[in-house]
C-alpha positions in Angstrom: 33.4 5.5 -13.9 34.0 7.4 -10.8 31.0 7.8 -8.5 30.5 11.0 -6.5 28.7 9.8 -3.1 28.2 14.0 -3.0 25.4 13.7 -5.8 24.1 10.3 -4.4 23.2 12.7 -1.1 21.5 15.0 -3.1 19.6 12.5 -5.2 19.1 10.2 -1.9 18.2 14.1 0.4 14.3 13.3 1.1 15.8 9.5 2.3 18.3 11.1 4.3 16.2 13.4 5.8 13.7 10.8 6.7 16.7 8.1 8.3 18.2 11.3 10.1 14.6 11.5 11.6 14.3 8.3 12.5 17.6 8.5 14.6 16.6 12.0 15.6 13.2 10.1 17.1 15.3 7.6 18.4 17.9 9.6 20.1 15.5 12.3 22.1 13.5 9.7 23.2 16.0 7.3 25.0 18.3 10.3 26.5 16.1 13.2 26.9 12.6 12.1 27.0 12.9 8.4 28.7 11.5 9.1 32.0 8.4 11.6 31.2 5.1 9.8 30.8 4.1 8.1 27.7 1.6 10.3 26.1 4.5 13.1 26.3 6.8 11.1 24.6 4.2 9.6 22.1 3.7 13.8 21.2 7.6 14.5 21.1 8.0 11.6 18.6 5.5 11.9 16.7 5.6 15.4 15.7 9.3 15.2 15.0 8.7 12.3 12.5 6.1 14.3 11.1 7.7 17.0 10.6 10.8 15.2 9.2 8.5 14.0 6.7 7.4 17.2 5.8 10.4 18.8 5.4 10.9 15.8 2.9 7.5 16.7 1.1 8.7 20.1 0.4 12.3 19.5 -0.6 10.9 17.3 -3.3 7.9 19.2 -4.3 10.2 21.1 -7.3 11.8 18.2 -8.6 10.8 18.2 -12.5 14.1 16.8 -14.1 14.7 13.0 -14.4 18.0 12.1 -12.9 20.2 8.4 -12.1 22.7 7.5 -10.0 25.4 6.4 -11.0 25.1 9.0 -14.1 22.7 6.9 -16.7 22.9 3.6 -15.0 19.3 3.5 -13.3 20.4 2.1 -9.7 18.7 5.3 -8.6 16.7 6.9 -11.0 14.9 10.4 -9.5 11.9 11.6 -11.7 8.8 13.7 -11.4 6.6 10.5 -11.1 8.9 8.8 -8.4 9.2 11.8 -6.3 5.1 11.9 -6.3 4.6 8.3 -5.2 7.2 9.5 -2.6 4.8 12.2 -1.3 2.0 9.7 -1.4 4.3 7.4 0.6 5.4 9.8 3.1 1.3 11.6 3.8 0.4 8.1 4.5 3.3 8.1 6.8 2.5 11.2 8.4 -1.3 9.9 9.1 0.1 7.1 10.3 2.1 8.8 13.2 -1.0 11.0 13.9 -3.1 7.7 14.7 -0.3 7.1 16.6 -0.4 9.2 19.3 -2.6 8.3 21.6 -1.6 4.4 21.5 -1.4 2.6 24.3 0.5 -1.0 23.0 4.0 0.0 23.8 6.1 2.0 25.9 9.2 2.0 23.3 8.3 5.3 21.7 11.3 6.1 19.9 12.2 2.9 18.7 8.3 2.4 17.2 8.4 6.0 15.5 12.0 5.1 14.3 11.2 1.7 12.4 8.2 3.3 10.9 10.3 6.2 9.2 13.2 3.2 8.4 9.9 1.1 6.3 9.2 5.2 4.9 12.9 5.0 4.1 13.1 1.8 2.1 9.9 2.3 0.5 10.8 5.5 -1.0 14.0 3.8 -2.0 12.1 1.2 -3.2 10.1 3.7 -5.7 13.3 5.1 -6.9 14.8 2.2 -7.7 15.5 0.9 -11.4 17.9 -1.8 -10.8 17.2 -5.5 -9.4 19.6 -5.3 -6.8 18.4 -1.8 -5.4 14.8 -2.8 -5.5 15.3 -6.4 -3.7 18.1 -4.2 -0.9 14.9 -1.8 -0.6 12.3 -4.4 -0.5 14.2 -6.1 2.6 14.5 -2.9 4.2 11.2 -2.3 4.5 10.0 -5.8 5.6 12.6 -6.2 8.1 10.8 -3.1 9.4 7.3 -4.0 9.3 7.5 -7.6 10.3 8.9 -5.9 14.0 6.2 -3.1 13.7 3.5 -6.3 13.3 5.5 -7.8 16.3 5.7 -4.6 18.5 2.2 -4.9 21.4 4.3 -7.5 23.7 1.3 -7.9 25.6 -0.9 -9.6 22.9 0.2 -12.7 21.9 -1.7 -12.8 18.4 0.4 -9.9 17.6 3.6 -12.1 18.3 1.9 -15.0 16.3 1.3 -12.8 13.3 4.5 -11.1 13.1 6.1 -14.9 12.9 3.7 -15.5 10.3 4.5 -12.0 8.7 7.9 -13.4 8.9 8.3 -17.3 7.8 5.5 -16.2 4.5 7.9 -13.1 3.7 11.5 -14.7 3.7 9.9 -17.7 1.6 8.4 -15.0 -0.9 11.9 -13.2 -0.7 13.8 -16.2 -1.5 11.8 -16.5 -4.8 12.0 -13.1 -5.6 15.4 -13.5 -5.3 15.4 -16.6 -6.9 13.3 -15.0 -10.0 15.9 -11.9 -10.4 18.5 -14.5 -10.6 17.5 -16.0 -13.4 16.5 -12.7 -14.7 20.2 -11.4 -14.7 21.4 -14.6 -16.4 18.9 -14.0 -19.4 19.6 -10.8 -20.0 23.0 -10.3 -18.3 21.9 -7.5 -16.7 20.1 -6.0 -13.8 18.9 -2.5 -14.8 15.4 -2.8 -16.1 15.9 -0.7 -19.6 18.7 -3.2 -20.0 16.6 -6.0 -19.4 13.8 -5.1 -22.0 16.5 -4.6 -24.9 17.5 -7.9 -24.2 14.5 -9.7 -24.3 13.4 -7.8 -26.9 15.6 -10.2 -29.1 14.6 -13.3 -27.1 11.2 -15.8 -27.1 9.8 -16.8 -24.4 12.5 -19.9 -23.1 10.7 -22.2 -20.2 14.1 -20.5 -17.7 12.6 -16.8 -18.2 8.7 -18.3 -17.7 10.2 -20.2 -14.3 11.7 -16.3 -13.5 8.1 -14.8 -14.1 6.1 -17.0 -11.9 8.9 -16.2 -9.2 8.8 -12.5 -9.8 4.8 -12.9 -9.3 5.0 -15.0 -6.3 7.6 -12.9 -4.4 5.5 -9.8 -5.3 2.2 -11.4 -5.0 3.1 -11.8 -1.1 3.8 -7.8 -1.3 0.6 -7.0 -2.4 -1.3 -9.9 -0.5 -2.9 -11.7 -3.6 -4.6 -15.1 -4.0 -2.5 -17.6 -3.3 -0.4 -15.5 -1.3 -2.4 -13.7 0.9 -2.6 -16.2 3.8 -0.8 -14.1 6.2 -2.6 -10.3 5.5 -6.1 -12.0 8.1 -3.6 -12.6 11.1 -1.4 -9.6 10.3 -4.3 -7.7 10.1 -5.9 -8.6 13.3 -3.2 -9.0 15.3 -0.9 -6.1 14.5 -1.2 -2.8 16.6 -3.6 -0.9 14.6 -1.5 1.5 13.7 1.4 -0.6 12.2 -1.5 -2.7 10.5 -2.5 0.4 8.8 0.8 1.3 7.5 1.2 -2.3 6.0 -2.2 -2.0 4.7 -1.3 1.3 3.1 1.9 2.9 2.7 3.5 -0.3 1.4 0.4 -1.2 -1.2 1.7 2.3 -3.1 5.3 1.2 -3.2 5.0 -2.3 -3.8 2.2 -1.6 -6.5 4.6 0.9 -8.1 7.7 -1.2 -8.4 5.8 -3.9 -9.4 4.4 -2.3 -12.6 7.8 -0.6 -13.3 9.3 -4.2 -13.4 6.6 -5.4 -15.9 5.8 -2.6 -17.6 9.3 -1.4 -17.9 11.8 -4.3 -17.5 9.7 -7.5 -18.6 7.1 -5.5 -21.1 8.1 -7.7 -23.9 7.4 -11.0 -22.9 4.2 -10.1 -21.3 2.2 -12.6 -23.4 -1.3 -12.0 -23.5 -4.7 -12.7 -21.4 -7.8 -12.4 -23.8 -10.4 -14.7 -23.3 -9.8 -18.2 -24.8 -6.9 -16.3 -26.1 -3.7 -16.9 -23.2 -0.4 -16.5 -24.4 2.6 -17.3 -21.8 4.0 -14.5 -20.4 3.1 -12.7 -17.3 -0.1 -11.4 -18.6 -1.8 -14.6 -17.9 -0.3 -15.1 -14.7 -1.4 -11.9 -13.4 -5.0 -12.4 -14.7 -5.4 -15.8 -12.9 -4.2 -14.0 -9.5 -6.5 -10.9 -10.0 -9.8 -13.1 -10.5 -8.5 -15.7 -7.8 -8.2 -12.9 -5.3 -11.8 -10.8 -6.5 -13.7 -14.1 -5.7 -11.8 -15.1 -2.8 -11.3 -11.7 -0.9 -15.0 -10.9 -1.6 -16.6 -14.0 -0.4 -14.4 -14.5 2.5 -15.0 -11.2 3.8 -18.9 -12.0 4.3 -18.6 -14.3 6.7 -16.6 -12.1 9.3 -17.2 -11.3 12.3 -14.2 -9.0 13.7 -13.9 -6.1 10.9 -10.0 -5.8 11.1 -10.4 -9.5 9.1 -13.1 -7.6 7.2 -10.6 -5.2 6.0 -7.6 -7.7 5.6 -9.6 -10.0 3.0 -11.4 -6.7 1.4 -7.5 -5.7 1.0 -7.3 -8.8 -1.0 -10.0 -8.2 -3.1 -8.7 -5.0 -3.9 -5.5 -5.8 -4.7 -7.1 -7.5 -7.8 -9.0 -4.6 -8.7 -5.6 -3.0 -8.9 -4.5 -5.7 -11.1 -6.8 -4.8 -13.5 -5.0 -2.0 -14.5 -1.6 -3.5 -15.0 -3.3 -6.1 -17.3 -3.6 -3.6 -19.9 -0.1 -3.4 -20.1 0.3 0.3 -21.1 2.4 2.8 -19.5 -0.2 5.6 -19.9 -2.4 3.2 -17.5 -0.4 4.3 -14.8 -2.5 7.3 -13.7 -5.0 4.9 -13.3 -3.4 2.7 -11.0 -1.5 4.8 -8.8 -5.1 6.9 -8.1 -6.7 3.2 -7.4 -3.9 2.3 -4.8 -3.2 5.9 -3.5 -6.7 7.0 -2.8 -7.2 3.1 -1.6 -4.6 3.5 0.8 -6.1 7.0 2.2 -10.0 5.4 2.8 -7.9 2.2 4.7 -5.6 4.5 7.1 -9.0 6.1 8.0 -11.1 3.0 8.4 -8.3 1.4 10.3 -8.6 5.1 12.7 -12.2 4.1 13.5 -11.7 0.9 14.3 -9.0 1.9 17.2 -11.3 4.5 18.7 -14.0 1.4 18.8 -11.1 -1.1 19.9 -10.1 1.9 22.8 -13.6 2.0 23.9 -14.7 -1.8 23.8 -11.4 -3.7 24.0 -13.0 -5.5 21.2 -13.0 -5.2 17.1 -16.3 -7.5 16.7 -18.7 -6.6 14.3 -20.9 -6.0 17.6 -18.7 -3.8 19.0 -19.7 -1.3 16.7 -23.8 -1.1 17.8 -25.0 1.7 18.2 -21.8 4.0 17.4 -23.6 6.8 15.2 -25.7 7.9 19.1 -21.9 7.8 20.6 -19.7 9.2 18.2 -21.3 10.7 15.0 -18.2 12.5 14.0 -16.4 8.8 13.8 -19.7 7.6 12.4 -19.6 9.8 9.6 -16.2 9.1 8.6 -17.0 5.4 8.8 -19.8 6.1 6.4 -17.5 7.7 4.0 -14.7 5.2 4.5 -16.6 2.1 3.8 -18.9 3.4 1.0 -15.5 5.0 -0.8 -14.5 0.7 -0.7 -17.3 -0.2 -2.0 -17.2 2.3 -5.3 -20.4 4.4 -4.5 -20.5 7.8 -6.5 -19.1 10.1 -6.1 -16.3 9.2 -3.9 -12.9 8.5 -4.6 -13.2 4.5 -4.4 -15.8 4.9 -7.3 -13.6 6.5 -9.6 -10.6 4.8 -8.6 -12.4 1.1 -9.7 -13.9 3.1 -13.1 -10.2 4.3 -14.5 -9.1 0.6 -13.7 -11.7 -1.3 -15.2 -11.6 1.6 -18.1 -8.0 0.6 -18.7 -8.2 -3.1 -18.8 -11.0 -2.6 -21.5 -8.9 0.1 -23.3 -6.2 -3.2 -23.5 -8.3 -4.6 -26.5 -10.6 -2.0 -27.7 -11.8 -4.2 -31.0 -11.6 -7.4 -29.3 -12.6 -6.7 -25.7 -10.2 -9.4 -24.5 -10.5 -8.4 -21.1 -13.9 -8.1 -20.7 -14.5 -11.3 -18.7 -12.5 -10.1 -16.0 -14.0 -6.3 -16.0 -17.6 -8.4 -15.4 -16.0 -10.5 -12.4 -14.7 -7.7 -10.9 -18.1 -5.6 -11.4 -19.7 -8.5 -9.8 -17.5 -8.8 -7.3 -18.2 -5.0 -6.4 -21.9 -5.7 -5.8 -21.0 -8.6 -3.6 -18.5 -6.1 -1.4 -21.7 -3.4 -0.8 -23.1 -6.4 1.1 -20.4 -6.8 3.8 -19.6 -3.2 3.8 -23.2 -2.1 4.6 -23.1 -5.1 7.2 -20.4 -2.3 9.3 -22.8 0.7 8.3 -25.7 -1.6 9.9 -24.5 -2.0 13.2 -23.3 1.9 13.3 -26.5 3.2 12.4 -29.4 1.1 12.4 -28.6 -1.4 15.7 -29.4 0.3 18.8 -26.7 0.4 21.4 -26.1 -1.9 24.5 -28.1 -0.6 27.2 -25.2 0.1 29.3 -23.1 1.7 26.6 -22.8 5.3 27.4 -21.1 7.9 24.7 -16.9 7.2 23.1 -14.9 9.5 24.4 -12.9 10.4 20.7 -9.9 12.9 21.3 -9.8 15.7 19.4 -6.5 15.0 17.7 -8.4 11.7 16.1 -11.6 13.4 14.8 -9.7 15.4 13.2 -7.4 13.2 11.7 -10.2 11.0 10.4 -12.2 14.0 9.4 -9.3 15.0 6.9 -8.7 11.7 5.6 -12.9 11.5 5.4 -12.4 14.9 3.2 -9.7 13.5 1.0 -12.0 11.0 0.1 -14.8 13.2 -0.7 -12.4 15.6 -2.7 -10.5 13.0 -4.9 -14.1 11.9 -5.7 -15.6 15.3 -6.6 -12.5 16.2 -8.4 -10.5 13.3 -9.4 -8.4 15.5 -11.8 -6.8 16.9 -8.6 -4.8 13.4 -8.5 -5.0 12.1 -11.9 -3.9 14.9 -13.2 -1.0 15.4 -11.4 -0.1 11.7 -12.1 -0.3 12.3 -15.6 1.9 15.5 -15.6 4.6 13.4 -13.7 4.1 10.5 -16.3 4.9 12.8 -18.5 8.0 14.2 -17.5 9.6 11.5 -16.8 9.5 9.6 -20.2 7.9 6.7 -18.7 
């Protein structure tokens, strides 16, 4: 078959626009704009990556045909559902660089801006991808990226320390991803993921494929930052430049969630097995509920007993990621709605929390619990937000992060409607909720109700980040008044792609 590297350009244009951007970033940064100060060339480079990921917004926004590269083989498959996780990608992207702009941690502008459009890049590759080989080349793209993004304040040596953890956890998970597509392709002989489920259609479930599903689940599990592999998201968390730990926190949940229920759901859907109370049957199923409820119990409780919030946020992250779960355990591709609007509006309400805590950070040098007295009599605006940010985790009506945990806990029920198999982990998780109002009212506490330090005087907020938080704030309020402005969307896309 001959392949046209013309149509894989087209296909691959919102990529290429966003690499081109990255170099772009790179280029006017280190020959035009090197010797002008920093907060000049923090604006330069930030507004052209934002506006290269417009321009890749837009160029996808009338994409309603499904399309593969190389012509019906899946290694790049383009469809209405893909190219809206891709917007959702690249608006996380774009709030990313806004938070940006007034950093401090580095004076390699263009080279920060450029690795975060490179992680953009392979994440929206990533998404795209129906083929093994493309999604573990995509996957490595994107990690290679973050782990220097975790790495990149030189002058704080926990952020050195968590990008090696970062590292040493994420080329061990990689090597059993790897390890688990191996076996994979020697089951089925193939790597494309339609390919895969015809395959196994035909096959039971042999102990090599049930060693290739535990290391599909571990390699991912360390994507996603689940129970037992979630040991590196506290110190990445904390010890990250805020604005690279919100991008890991957020951008890369939506892409790794996605792939991750387009491998099961699409590739390995018939040897699922099943995860019913007192009624397991090997597959993945099972494996996936064990990690959900490991990481709801753990991620809760852990979270309590914190006293810096960015390790708040890193084991709530956890915790959330099994919510998440939930609606992959039902196993059903018209769940998918559901999930993406969990993870997407998830990822919004974390970009903005993560925004509050570097104004607080700016002002105190510190991301204590402490830190945080008082704030609602020095900056109500951020206060607000906070407000909205924190109860939108918790699931409190009617914002988005209530609605988000209702359409997942709706699907996992809607798994077994006669037997309510799933039921014992819909209860855990509700439980689990009521334990999370607890720590996230401990953050509201000290913002509204503990009176300031006596020489605390009022946070000076830049405009640029009041607004920024106040739109993601909005968002958050909007996708909870009208959910159907996401979810329906999602389902339109579902649709047209013949998922």
């Amino acid at each position: 078959m001959t392949v046209s590297y013309l149509e894989l350009l087209r296909l691959a244009a919102p990529e290429t626009v966003v690499v081109l951007t990255a170099l772009l970033a790179l280029s006017v940064d280190l020959l035009v704009m090197r010797d002008q100060p920093l907060r000049s060339r923090l604006l330069i480079g930030g507004l052209l990556s934002m506006l290269g990921c417009l321009v890749a917004i837009v160029w996808m926004s009338g994409t309603q045909t499904v399309e593969n590269f190389p012509d019906g083989a899946g290694m790049l498959v383009v469809t209405p559902l893909s190219q809206l996780v891709k917007q959702a990608v690249l608006v996380l992207t774009v709030f990313t660089v806004a938070l940006s702009l007034n950093a401090k941690f580095t004076e390699h502008v263009g080279e920060y801006f450029a690795l975060i459009l490179l992680a953009t890049a392979g994440m929206m590759f990533l998404v795209s991808a129906g083929d093994l080989l493309m999604i573990f080349v995509s996957l490595e793209l994107t990690s290679l990226s973050l782990y220097i993004l975790t790495a990149f304040n030189k002058r704080n040596a926990r952020s050195a320390e968590a990008a090696m953890k970062y590292f040493l956890f994420g080329g061990m998970a990689a090597a059993m991803l790897l390890f688990g597509f191996s076996l994979i392709y020697g089951i089925s002989g193939s790597t494309n993921l339609e390919q895969i489920t015809s395959v196994l259609r035909s096959k039971p479930l042999d102990p090599l494929l049930a060693l290739a599903l535990v290391m599909v689940v571990a390699g991912f599990g360390f994507k996603i930052a689940v129970v037992p592999f979630h040991l590196w998201a506290p110190d990445v968390y904390e010890g990250a430049p805020i604005p690279s730990a919100a991008f890991i926190a957020s951008a890369s949940k939506v892409a790794s969630f996605f792939i991750l229920a387009k491998i099961f759901m699409l590739g390995l859907a018939e040897a699922a097995g099943g995860a019913g109370f007192r009624q397991f049957v090997p597959g993945w199923l099972p494996l996936i509920a064990v990690v959900a409820a490991c990481s709801l119990v753990l991620g809760n409780l852990a979270a309590i007993v914190q006293s810096s919030v960015r390790r708040l946020l890193a084991y709530s992250a956890i915790a959330h990621a099994g919510y998440a779960l939930l609606a992959l355990l039902a196993n059903d591709r018209q769940t998918f709605p559901a999930l993406m609007f969990y993870v997407i509006t998830y990822a919004l309400t974390t970009v903005g929390a993560f925004g509050v805590v570097a104004v607080v950070e700016e002002t105190t040098g510190s991301d204590s619990m402490s830190s945080f007295a008082g704030l609602s009599r020095r900056a109500p605006v951020v206060s607000v937000c906070m407000m909205v940010f924190m109860l939108s985790l918790a699931g409190i009506p009617p914002l988005a992060g209530f609605f988000g945990k209702f359409y997942v806990f709706t699907a996992a029920l809607r798994a077994d409607p006669q037997h309510l198999g799933l039921l014992w982990l819909v209860v855990l998780a509700i439980g689990m909720s009521a334990v999370s109002l607890y720590y996230y009212l401990k953050v509201l506490k000290q913002i509204f109700v503990v009176d300031p330090p006596a020489e605390a005087s009022a946070v000076p907020v830049p405009v640029s980040s009041q607004v920024i938080l106040a739109l993601l704030a909005l968002a958050v309020i909007a996708f909870g008044l009208a959910p159907n402005l996401l979810l329906d969307r999602l389902q339109a896309a579902l649709t047209l792609s013949g998922f």
